[in-house]
C-alpha positions in Angstrom: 65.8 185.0 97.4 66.9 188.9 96.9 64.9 190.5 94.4 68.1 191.8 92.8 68.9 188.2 91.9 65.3 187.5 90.5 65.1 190.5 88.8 69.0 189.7 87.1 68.1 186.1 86.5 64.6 187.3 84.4 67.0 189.7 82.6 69.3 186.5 81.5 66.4 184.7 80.9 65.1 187.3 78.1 68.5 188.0 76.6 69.3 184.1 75.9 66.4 182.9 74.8 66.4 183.8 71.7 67.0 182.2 68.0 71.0 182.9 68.5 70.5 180.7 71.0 71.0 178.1 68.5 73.8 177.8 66.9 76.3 177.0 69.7 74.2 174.7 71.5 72.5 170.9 70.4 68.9 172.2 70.5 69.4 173.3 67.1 69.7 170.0 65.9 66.7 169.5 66.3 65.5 172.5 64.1 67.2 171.4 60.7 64.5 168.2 60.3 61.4 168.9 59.2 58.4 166.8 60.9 57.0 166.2 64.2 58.8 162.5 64.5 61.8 163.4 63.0 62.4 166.2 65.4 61.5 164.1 68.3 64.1 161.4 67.1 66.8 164.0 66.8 66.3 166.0 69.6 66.7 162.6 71.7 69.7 161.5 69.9 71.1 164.5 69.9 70.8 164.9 74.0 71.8 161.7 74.3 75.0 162.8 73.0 75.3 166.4 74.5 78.0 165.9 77.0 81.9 166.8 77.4 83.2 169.3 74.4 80.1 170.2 71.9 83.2 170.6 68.9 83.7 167.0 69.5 80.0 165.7 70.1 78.7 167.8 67.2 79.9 166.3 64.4 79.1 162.9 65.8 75.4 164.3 66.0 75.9 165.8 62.6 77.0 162.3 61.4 73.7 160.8 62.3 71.7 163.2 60.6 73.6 162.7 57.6 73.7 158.8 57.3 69.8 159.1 57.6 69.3 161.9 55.4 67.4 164.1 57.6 64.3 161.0 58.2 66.3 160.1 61.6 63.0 158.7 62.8 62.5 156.5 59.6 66.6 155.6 59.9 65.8 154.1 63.5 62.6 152.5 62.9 63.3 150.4 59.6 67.1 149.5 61.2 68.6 151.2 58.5 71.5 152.6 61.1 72.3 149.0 61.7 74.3 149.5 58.6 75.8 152.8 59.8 76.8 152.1 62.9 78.6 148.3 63.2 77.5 146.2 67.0 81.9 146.4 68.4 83.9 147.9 70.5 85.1 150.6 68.9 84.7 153.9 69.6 82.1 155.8 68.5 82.4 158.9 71.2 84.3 159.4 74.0 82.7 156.8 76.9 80.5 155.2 74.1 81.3 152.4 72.2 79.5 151.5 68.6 78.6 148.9 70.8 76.7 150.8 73.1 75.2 153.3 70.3 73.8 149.7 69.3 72.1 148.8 72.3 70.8 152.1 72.5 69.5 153.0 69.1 67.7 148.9 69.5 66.0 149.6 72.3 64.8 153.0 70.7 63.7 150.9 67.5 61.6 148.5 69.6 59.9 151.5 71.2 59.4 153.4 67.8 57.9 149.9 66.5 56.2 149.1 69.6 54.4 152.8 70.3 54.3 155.2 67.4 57.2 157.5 68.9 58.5 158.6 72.4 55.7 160.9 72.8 53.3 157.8 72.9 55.2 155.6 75.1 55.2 158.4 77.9 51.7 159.4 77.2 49.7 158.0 80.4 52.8 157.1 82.2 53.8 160.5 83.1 51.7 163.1 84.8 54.5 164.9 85.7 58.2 165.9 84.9 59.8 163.5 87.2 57.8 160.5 85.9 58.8 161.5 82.3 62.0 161.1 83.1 61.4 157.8 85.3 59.4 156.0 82.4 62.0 156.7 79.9 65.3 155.8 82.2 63.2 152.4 82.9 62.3 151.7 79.6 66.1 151.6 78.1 67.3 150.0 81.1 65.0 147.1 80.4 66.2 146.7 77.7 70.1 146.6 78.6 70.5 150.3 77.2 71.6 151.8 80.5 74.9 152.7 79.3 74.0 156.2 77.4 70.5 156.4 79.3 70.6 156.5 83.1 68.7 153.4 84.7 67.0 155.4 87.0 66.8 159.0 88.5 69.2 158.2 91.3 71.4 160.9 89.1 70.6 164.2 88.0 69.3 163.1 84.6 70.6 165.8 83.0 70.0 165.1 79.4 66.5 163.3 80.0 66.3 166.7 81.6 67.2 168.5 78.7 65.3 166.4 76.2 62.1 166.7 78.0 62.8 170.6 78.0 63.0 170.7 74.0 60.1 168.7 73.9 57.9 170.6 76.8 58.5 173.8 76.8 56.0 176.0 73.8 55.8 179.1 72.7 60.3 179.5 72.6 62.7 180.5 69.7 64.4 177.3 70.9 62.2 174.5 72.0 60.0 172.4 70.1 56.5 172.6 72.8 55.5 168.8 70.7 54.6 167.2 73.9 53.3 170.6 75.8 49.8 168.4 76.1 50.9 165.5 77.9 53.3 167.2 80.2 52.8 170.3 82.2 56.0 172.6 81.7 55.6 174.0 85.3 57.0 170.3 86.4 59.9 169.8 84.7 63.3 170.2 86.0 66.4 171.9 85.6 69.2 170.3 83.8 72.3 170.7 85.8 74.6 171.6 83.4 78.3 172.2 84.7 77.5 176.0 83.7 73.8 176.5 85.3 75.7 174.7 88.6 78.4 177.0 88.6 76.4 179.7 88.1 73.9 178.8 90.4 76.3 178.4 93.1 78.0 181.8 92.4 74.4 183.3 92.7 74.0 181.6 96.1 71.0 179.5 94.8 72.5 176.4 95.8 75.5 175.3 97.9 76.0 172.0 96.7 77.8 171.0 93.3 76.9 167.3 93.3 74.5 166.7 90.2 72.3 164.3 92.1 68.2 164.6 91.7 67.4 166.0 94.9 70.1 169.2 94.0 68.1 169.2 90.5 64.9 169.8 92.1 66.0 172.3 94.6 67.1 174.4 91.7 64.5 174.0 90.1 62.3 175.7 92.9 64.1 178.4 93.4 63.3 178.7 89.3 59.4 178.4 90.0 60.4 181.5 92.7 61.1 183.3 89.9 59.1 181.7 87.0 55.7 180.6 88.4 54.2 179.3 85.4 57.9 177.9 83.3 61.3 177.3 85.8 63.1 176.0 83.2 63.4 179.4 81.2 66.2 179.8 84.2 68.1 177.1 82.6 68.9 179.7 79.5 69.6 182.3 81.9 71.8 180.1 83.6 73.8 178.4 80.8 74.1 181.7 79.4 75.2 183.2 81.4 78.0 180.4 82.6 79.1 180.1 78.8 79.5 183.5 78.3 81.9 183.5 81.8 83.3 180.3 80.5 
């Protein structure tokens, strides 16, 4: 990789990561809870539902956050969003049915119930990025939640991706750093966001557009190029950069 390119990419980096970040983007979500297991339970709801047009997924995050009052991981665990959110067909956003929101937010119950939080559940696991993402796409598809979760990592996983990212990553404006001792941040991987992939191809970092796992990884090397020690501070360089083009 040209140093020109590194050097323009650590420049991104530095000018995006920073608490304007968060307005636009579904990270900030996560920052208007307060506690440890509340921001966990948003953050993952809220990825869950960070794809297609964020003025039409926001609100529906917005309207979670509401009907639970802010105690989003109390709402899940006691089955309190039972009541909010009715088991039918109807849409609840775009691709997702109430119905699926209902599988989903059961399965999420059990594990809440079962473990403590999400945090626990992947604690000895996961060594690593990729088996984060594994143990969590396994778990929902187990139990008949594959519809809003991936079943596996065949895909690019990009909002596992992104969750684990809030979660992981310390020491940001942006993400939270709550599980930064169970997972090492050097292993997680790049999102692949239709901007970072756009972006990424324009930059000559990758030639393919497919989101698959492999491309995701690839990516995320050419990050670790640049970032030794945190390749995912290329995803804000990246996004950025693509929404600011966009």
């Amino acid at each position: 990789m040209e140093e020109a390119i590194k050097q323009r990419i650590r420049f991104l980096a530095e000018k995006y990561e920073t608490k304007d970040f968060l307005p636009s983007d579904p990270s900030s979500f996560m920052h208007k809870v307060s506690g440890e297991a509340n921001r966990e339970a948003t953050a993952f709801i809220a990825s869950c539902l960070s794809y297609g047009s964020r003025k039409q997924f926001f609100p529906k995050i917005q309207l979670i956050i509401d009907a639970a009052h802010g105690e989003v991981d109390r709402w899940v665990r006691s089955g309190e969003w039972r009541c909010d959110i009715p088991d039918s067909s109807e849409c609840y956003y775009r691709l997702y049915t109430c119905h699926d929101m209902h599988c989903m937010l059961a399965a999420y119950e059990l594990l809440l119930n079962s473990y403590g939080s999400m945090k626990e559940y992947v604690r000895g696991k996961a060594s690593d990025g990729l088996e984060a993402i594994s143990c969590i796409c396994s778990y929902f598809n187990g139990h008949h939640a594959n519809k809003i979760v991936p079943k596996n990592t065949s895909s690019a996983c990009k909002r596992v991706c992104m969750f684990l990212r809030w979660m992981v990553r310390d020491n940001s404006p942006v993400d939270l750093g709550l599980w930064s001792d169970i997972i090492d941040r050097r292993t997680l991987i790049m999102p692949l966001d239709t901007h970072v992939v756009q972006e990424a191809c324009k930059m000559g970092l990758m030639q393919s557009r497919t989101a698959s796992m492999p491309t995701a990884r690839r990516l995320t090397n050419c990050m670790l190029d640049i970032f030794p020690d945190d390749p995912l501070k290329g995803d804000f360089a990246l996004f950025g950069l693509g929404v600011d083009n966009g």
